[in-house]
Backbone as JSON Lines, residues from 0, in Angstrom:
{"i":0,"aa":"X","n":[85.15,48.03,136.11],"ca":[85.24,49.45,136.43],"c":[86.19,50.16,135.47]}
{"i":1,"aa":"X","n":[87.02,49.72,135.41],"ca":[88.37,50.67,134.24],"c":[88.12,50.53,133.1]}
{"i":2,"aa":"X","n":[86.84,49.12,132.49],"ca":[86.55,49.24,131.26],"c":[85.5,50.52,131.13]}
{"i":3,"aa":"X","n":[84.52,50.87,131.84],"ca":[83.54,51.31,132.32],"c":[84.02,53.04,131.64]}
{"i":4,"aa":"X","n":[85.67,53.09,132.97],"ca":[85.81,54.37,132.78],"c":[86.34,54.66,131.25]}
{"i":5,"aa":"X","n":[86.9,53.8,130.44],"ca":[87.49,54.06,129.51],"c":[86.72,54.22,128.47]}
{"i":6,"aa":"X","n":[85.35,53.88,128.42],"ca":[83.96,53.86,127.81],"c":[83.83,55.8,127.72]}
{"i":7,"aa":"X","n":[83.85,55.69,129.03],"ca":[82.55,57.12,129.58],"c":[84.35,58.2,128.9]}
{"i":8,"aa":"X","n":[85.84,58.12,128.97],"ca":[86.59,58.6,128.27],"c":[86.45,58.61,126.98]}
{"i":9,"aa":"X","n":[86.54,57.46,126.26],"ca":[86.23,57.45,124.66],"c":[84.73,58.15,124.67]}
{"i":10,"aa":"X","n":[83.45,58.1,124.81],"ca":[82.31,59.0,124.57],"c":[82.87,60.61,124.94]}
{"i":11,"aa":"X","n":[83.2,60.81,125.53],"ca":[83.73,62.18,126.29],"c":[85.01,62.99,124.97]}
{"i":12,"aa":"X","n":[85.56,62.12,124.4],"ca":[86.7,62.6,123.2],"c":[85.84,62.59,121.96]}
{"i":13,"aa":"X","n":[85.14,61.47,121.91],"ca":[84.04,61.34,120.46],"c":[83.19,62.65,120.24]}
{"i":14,"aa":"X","n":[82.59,62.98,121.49],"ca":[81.63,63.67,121.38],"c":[82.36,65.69,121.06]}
{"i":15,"aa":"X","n":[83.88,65.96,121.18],"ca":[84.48,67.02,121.03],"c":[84.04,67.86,120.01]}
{"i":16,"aa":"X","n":[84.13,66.53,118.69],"ca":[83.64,67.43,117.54],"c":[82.28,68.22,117.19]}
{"i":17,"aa":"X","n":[81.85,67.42,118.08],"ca":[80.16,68.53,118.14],"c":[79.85,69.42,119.01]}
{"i":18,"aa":"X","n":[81.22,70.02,119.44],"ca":[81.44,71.26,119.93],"c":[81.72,72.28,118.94]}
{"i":19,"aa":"X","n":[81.94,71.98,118.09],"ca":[82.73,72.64,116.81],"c":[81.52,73.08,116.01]}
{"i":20,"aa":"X","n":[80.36,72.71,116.13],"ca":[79.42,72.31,115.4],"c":[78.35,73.93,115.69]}
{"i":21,"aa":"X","n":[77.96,74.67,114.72],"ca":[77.24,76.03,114.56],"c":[75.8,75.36,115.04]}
{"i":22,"aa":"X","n":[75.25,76.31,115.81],"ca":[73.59,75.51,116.55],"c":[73.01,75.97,115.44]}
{"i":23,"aa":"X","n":[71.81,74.9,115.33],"ca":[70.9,75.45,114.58],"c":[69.96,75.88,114.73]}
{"i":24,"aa":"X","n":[69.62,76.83,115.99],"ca":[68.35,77.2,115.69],"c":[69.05,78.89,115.93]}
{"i":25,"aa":"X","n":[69.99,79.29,115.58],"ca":[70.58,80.51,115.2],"c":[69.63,81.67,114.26]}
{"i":26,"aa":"X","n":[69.39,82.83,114.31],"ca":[67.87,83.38,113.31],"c":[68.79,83.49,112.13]}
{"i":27,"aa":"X","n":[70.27,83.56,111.73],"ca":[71.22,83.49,110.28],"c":[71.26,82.41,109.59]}
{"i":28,"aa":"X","n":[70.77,81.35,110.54],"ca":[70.18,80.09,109.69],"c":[70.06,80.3,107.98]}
{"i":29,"aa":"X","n":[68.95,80.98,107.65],"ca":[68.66,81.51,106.66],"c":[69.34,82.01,105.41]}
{"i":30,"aa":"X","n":[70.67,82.4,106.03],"ca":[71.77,82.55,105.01],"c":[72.5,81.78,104.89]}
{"i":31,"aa":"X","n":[72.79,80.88,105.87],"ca":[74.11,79.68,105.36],"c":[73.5,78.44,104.19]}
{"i":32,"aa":"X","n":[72.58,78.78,103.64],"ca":[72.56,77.94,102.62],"c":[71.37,78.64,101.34]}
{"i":33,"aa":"X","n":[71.57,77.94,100.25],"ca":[71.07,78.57,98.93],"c":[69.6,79.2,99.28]}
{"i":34,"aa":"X","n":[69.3,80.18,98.83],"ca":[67.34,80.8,98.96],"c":[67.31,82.04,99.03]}
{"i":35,"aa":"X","n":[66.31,82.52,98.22],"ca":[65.8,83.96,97.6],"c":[65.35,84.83,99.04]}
{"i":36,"aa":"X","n":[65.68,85.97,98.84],"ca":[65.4,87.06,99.53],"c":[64.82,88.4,98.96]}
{"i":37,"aa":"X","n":[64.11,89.2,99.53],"ca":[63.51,90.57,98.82],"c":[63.24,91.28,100.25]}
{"i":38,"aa":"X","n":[63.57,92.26,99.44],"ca":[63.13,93.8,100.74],"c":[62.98,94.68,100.24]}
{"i":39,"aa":"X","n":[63.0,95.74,100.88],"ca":[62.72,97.55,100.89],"c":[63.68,98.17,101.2]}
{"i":40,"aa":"X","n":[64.01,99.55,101.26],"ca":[64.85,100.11,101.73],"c":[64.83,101.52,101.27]}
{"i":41,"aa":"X","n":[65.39,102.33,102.09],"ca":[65.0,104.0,102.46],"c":[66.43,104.22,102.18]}
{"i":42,"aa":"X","n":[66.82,105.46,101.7],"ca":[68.15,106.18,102.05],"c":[68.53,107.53,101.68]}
{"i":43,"aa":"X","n":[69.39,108.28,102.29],"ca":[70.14,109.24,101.66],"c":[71.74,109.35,102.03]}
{"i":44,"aa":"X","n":[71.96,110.31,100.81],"ca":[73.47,110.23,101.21],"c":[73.99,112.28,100.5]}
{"i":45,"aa":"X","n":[74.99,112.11,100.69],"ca":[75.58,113.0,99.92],"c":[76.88,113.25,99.3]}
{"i":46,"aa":"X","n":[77.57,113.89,98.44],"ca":[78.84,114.05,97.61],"c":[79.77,114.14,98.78]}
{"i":47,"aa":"X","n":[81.05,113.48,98.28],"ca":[82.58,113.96,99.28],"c":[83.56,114.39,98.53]}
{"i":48,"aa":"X","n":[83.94,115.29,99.02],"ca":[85.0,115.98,98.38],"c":[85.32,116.29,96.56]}
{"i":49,"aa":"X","n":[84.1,116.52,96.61],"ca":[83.37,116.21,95.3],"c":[82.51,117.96,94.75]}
{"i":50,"aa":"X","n":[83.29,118.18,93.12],"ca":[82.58,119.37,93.02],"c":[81.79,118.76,91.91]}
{"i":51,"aa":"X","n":[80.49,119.04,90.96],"ca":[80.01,119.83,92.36],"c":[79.2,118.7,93.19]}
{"i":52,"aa":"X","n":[79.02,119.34,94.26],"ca":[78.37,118.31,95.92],"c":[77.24,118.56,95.25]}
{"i":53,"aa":"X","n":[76.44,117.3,95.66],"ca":[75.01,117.23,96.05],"c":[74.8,115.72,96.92]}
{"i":54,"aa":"X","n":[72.93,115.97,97.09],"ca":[72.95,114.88,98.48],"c":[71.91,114.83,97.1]}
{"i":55,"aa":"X","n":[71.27,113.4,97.8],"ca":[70.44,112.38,97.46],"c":[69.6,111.39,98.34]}
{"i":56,"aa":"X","n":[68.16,111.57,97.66],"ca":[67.04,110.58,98.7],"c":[67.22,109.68,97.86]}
{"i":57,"aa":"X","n":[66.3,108.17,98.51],"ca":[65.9,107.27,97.27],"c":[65.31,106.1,98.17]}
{"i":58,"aa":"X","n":[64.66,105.69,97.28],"ca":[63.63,104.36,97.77],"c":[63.72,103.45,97.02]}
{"i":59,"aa":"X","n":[64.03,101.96,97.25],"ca":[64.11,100.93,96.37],"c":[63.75,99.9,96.91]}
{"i":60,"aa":"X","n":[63.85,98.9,95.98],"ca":[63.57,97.52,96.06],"c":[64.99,96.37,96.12]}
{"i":61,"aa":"X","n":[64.93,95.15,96.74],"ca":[66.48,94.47,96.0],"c":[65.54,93.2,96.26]}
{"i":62,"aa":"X","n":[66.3,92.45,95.19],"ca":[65.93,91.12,94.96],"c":[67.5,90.34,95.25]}
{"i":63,"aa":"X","n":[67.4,89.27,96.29],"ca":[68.66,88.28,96.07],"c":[68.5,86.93,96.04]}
{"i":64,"aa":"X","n":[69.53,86.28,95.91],"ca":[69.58,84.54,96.05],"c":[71.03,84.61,96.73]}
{"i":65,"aa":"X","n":[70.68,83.86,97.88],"ca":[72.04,83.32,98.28],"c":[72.03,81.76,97.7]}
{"i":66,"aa":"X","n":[73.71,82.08,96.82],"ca":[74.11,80.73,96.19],"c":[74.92,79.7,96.58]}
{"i":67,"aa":"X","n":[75.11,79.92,97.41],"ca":[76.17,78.33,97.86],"c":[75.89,78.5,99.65]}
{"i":68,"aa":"X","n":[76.1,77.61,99.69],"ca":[76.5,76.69,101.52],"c":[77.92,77.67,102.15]}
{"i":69,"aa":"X","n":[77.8,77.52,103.54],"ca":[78.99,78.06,103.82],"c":[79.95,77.73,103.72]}
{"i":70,"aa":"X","n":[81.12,78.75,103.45],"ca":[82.26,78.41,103.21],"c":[83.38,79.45,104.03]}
{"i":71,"aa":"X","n":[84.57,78.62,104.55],"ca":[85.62,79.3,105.15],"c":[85.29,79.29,106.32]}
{"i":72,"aa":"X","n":[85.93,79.68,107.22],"ca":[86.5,79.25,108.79],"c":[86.41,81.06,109.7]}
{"i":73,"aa":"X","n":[86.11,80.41,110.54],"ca":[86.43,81.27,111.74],"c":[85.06,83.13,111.43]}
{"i":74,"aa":"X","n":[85.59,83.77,111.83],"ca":[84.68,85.07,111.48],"c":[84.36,85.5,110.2]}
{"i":75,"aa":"X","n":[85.14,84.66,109.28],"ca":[85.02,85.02,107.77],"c":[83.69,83.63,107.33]}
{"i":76,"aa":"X","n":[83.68,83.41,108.36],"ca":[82.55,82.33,107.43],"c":[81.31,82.86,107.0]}
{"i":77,"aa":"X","n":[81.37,82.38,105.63],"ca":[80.1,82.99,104.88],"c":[79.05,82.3,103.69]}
{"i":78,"aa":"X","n":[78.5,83.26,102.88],"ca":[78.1,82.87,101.88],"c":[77.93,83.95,100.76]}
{"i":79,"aa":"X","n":[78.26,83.45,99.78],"ca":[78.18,84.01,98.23],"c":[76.58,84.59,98.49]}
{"i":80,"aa":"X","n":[76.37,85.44,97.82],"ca":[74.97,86.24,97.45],"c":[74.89,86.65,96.32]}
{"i":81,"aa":"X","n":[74.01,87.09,94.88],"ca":[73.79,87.94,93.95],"c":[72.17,88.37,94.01]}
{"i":82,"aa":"X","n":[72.52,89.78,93.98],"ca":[71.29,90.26,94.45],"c":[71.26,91.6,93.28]}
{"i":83,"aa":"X","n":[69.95,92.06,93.08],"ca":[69.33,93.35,92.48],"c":[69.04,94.51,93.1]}
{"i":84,"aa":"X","n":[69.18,95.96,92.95],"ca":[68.11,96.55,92.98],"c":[67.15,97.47,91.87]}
{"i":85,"aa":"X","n":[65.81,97.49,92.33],"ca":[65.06,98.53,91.35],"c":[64.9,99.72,92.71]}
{"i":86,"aa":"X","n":[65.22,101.34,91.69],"ca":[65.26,102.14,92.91],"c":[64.3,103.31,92.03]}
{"i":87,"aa":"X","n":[63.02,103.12,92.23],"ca":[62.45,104.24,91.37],"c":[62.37,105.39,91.61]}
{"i":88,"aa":"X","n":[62.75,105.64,93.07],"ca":[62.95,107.01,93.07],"c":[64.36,107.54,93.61]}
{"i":89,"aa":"X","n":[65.19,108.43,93.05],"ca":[66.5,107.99,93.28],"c":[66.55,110.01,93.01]}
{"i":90,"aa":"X","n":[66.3,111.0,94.13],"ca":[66.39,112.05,94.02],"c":[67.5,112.48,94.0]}
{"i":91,"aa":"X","n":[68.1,113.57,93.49],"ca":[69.61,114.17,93.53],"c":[68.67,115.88,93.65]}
{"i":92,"aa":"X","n":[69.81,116.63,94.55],"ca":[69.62,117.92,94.71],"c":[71.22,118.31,94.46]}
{"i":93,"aa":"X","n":[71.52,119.05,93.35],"ca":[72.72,119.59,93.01],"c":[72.67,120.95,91.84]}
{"i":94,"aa":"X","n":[72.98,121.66,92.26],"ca":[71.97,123.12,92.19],"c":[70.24,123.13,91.56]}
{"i":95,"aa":"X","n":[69.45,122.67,92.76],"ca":[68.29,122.17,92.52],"c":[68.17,120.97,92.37]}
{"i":96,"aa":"X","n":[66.65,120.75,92.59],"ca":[66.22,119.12,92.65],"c":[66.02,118.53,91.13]}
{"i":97,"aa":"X","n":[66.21,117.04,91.07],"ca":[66.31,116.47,90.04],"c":[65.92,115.5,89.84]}
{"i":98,"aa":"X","n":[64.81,114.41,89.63],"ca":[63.9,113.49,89.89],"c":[65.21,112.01,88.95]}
{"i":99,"aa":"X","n":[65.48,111.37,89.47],"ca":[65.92,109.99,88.43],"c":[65.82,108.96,89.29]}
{"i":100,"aa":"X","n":[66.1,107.96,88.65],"ca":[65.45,106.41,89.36],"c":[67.02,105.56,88.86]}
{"i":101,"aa":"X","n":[66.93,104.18,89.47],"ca":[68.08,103.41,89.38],"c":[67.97,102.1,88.72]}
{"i":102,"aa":"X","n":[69.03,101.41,88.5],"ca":[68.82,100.01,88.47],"c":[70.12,99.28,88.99]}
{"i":103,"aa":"X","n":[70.49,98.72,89.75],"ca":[71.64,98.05,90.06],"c":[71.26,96.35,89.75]}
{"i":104,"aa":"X","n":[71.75,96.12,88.52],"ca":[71.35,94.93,88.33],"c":[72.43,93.92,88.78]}
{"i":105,"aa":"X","n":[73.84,94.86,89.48],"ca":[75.21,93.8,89.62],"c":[75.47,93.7,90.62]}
{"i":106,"aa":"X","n":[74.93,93.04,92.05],"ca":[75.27,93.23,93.39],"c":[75.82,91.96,93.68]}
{"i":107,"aa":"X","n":[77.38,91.66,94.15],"ca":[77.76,90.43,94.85],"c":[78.12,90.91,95.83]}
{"i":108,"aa":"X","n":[77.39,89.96,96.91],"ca":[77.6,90.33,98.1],"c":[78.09,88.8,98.96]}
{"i":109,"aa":"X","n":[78.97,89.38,100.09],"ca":[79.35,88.22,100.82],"c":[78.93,88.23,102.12]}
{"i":110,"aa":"X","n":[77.7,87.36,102.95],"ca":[77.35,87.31,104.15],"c":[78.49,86.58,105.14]}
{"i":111,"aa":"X","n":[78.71,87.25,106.38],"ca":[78.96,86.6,107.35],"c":[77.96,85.98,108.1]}
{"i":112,"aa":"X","n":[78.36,84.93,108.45],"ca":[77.38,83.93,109.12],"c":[77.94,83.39,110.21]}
{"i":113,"aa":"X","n":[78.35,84.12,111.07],"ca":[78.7,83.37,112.44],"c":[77.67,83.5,113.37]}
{"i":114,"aa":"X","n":[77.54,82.8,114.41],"ca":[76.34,82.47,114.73],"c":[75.88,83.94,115.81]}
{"i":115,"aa":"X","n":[74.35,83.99,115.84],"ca":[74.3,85.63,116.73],"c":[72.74,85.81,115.78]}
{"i":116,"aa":"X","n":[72.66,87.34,115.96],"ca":[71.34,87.49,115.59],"c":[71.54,89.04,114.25]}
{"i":117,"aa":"X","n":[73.05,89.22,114.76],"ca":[73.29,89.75,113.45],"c":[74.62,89.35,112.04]}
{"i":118,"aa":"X","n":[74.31,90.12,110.9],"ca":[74.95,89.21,110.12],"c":[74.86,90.11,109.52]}
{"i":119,"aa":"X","n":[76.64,90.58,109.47],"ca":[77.19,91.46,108.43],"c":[77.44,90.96,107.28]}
{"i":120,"aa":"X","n":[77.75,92.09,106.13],"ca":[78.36,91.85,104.66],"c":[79.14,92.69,104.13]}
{"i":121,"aa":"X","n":[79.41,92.34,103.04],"ca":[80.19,93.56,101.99],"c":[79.9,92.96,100.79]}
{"i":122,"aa":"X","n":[79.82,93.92,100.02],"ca":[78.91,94.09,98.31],"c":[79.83,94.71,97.77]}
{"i":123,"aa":"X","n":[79.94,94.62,96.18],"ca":[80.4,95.07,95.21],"c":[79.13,95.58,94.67]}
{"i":124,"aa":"X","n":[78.69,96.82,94.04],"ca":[77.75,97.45,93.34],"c":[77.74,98.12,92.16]}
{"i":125,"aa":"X","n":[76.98,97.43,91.35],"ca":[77.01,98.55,89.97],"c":[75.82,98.85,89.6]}
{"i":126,"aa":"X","n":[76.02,99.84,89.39],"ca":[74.61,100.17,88.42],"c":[74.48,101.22,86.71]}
{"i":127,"aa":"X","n":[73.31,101.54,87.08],"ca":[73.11,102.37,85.74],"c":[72.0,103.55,86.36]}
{"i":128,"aa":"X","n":[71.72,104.69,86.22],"ca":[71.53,105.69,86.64],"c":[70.49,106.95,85.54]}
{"i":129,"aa":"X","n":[69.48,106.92,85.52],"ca":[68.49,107.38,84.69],"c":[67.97,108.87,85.3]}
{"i":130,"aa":"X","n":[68.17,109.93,84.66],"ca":[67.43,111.09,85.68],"c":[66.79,112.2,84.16]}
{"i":131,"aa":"X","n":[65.7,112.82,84.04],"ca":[65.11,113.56,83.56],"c":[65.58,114.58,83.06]}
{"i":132,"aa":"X","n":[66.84,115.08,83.85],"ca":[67.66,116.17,82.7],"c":[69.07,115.85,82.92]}
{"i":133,"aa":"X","n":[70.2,116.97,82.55],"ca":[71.71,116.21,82.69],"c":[71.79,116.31,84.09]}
{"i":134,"aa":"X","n":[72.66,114.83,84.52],"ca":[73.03,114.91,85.65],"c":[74.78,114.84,85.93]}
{"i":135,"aa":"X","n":[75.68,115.36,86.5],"ca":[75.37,117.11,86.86],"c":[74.79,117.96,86.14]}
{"i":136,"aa":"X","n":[74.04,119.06,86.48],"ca":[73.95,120.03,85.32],"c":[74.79,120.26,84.25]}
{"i":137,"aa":"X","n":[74.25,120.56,83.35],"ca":[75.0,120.9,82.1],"c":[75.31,120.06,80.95]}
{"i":138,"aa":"X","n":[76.53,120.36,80.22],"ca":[76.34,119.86,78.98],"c":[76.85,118.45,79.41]}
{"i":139,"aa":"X","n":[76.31,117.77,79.74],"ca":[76.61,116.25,80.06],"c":[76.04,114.73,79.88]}
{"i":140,"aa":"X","n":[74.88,114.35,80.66],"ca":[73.72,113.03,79.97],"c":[73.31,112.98,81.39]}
{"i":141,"aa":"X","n":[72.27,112.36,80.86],"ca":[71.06,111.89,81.58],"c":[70.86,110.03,81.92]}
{"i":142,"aa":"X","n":[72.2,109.86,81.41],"ca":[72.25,108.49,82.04],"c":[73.72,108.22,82.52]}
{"i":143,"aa":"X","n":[74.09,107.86,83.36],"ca":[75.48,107.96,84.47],"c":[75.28,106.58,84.93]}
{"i":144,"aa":"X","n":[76.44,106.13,85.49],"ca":[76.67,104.55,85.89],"c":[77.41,104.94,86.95]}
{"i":145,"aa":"X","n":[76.91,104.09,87.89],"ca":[77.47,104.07,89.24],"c":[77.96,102.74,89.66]}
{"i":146,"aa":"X","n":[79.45,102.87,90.49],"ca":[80.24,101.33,91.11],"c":[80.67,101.76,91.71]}
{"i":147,"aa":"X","n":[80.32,101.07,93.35],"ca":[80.83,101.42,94.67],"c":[80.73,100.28,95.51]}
{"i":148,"aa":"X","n":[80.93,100.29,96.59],"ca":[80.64,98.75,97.61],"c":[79.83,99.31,98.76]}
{"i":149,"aa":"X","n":[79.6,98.4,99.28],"ca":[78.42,98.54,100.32],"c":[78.85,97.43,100.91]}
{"i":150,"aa":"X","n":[78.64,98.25,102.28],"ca":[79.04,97.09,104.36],"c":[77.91,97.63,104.92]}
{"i":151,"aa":"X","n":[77.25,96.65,105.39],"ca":[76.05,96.76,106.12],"c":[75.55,95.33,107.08]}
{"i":152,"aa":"X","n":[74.67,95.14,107.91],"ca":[74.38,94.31,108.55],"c":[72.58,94.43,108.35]}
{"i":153,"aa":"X","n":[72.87,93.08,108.33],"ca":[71.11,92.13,109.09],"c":[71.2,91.89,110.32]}
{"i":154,"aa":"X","n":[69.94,92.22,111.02],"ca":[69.82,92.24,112.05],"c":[68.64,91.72,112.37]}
{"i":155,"aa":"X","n":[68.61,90.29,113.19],"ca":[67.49,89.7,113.06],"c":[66.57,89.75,113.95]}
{"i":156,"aa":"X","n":[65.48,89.76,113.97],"ca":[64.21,89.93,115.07],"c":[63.62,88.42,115.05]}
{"i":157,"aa":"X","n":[63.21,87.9,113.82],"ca":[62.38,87.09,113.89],"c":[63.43,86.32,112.74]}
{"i":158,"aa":"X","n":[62.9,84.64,112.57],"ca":[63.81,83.75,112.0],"c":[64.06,83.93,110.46]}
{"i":159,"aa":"X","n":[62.77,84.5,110.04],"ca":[63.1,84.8,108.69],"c":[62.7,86.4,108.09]}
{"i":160,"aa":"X","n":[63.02,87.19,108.87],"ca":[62.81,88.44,108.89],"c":[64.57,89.42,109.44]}
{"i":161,"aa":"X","n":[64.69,90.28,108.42],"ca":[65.83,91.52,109.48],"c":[65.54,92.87,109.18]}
{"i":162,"aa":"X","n":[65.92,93.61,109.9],"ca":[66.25,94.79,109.76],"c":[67.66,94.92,108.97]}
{"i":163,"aa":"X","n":[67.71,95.85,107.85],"ca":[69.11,95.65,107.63],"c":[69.7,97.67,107.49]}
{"i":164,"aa":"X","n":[70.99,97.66,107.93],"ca":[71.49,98.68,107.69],"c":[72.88,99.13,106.86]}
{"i":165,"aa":"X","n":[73.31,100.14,106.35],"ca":[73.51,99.45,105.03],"c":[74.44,101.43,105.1]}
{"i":166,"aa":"X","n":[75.72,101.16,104.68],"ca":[76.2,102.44,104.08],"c":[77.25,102.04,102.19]}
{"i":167,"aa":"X","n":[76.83,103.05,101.34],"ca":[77.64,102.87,100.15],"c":[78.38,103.59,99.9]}
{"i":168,"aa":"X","n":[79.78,103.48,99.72],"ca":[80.42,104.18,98.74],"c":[80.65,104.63,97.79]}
{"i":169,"aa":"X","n":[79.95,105.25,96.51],"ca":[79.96,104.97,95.0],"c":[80.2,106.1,94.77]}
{"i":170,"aa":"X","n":[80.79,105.61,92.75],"ca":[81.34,106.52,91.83],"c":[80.14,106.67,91.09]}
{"i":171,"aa":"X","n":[79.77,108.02,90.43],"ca":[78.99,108.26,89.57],"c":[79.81,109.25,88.24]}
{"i":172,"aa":"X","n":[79.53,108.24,86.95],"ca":[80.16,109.22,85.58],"c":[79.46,108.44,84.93]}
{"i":173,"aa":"X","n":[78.96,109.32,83.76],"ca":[78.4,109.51,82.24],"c":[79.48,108.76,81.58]}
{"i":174,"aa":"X","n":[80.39,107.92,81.31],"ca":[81.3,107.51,80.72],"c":[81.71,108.03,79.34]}
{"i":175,"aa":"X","n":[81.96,109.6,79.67],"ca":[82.0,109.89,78.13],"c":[80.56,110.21,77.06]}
{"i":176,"aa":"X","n":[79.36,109.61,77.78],"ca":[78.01,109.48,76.87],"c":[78.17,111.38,76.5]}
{"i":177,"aa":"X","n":[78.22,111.98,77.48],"ca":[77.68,113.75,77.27],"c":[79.41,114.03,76.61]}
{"i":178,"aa":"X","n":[78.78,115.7,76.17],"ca":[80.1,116.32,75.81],"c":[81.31,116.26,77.02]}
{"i":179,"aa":"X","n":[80.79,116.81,78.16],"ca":[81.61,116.45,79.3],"c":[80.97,115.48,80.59]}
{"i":180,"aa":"X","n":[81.83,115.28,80.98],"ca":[81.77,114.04,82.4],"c":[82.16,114.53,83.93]}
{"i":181,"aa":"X","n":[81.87,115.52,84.1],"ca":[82.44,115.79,86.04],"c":[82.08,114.25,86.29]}
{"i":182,"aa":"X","n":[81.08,114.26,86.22],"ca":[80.6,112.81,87.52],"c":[80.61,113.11,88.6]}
{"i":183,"aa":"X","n":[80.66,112.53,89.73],"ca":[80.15,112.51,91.07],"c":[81.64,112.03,91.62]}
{"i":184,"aa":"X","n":[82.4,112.4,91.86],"ca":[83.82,111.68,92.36],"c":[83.55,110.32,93.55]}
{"i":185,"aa":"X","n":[83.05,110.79,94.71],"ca":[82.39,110.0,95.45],"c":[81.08,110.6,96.44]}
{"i":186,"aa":"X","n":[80.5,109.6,96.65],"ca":[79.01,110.14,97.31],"c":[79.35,108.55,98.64]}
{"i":187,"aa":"X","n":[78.77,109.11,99.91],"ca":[78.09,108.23,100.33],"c":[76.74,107.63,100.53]}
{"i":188,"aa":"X","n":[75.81,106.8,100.47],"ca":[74.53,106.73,100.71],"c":[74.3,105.97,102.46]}
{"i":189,"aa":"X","n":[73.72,106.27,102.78],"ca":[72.91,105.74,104.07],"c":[71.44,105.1,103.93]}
{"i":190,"aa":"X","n":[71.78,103.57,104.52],"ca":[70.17,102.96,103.85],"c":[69.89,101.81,105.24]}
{"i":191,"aa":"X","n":[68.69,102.51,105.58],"ca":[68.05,101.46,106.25],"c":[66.84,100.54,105.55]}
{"i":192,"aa":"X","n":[66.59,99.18,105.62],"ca":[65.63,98.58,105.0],"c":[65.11,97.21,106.16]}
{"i":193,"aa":"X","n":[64.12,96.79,104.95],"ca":[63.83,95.19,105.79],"c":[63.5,94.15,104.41]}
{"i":194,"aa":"X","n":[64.45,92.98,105.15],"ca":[64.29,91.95,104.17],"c":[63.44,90.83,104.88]}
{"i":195,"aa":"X","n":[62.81,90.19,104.23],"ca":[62.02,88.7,103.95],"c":[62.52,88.07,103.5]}
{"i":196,"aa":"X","n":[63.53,86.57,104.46],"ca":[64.21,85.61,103.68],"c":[63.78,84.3,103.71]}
């Protein structure tokens, strides 16, 4: 009998550590380890405290790979991401409408992966910025570079499917390309999309 109980004690201490242990049939599955992702995504935003203001539509594409396994402890556990976007239509209204398109070819992003059905991040973003006449008006260029970050969440429905929602912060300037540079001091964007992972 006391060997018995000391059995069913040692199984009972052994077995602790697979309490510790993330379930797997979690729908974030999908991000805690290396594999390509693509989606869609809708947005607008507009200028802050920013002369001169304007708002902005836009529709794009992003391409990612999450690159490594999880790493780190507790609510910060995550994973590395580098991801794209192509944004071909990337409207600005700032005294009048102004047709330009995007490319953010520099997105690192870091997923949280604690277990649940949603799964936040935060991004570093850069891009490059193409529009049909100067953007701001005037004597300035028609190509502007934008770097801002982006916090947003996946939100999962199905195991390899989310909804994701998504706000950016970014800088927009001509770096000098035009005679002058206002730039965009800061803009926010608002973006809802859906990814396939």
């Amino acid at each position: 009998m006391n060997k018995a109980i000391r059995l069913a004690l040692f199984c009972c201490l052994a077995g602790v550590p697979l309490l510790a242990q993330l379930p797997t049939d979690s729908p974030v599955d999908v991000l805690r380890h290396p594999g390509w992702n693509k989606g869609v995504f809708v947005g607008g935003g507009t200028s802050v405290a920013s002369s001169p203001s304007g708002q902005s539509f836009l529709i794009g594409f992003r391409l990612g790979r999450v690159l490594t396994n999880e790493h780190g402890g507790g609510f910060l556990r995550g994973t590395f991401e580098m991801a794209g976007d192509i944004i071909p239509v990337d409207e600005y209204w700032i005294h009048g409408a102004q047709y330009a398109a995007a490319i953010n070819p520099f997105i690192a992003k870091w997923n949280f992966t604690s277990p649940g059905k949603v799964a936040p991040y935060i991004a570093a973003v850069g891009g490059v910025l193409f529009s049909t006449h100067n953007l701001p008006p005037g004597d300035t260029a028609n190509v502007n570079f934008t770097s801002g970050a982006e916090v947003g969440a996946q939100i999962f429905r199905k195991e390899r499917n989310s909804w994701d929602v998504a706000v950016k912060a970014y800088h927009l300037s001509n770096a000098s390309l035009g005679k002058h540079n206002p730039g965009i001091n800061a803009s926010l964007q608002f973006m809802l999309g859906y990814t396939w992972h």
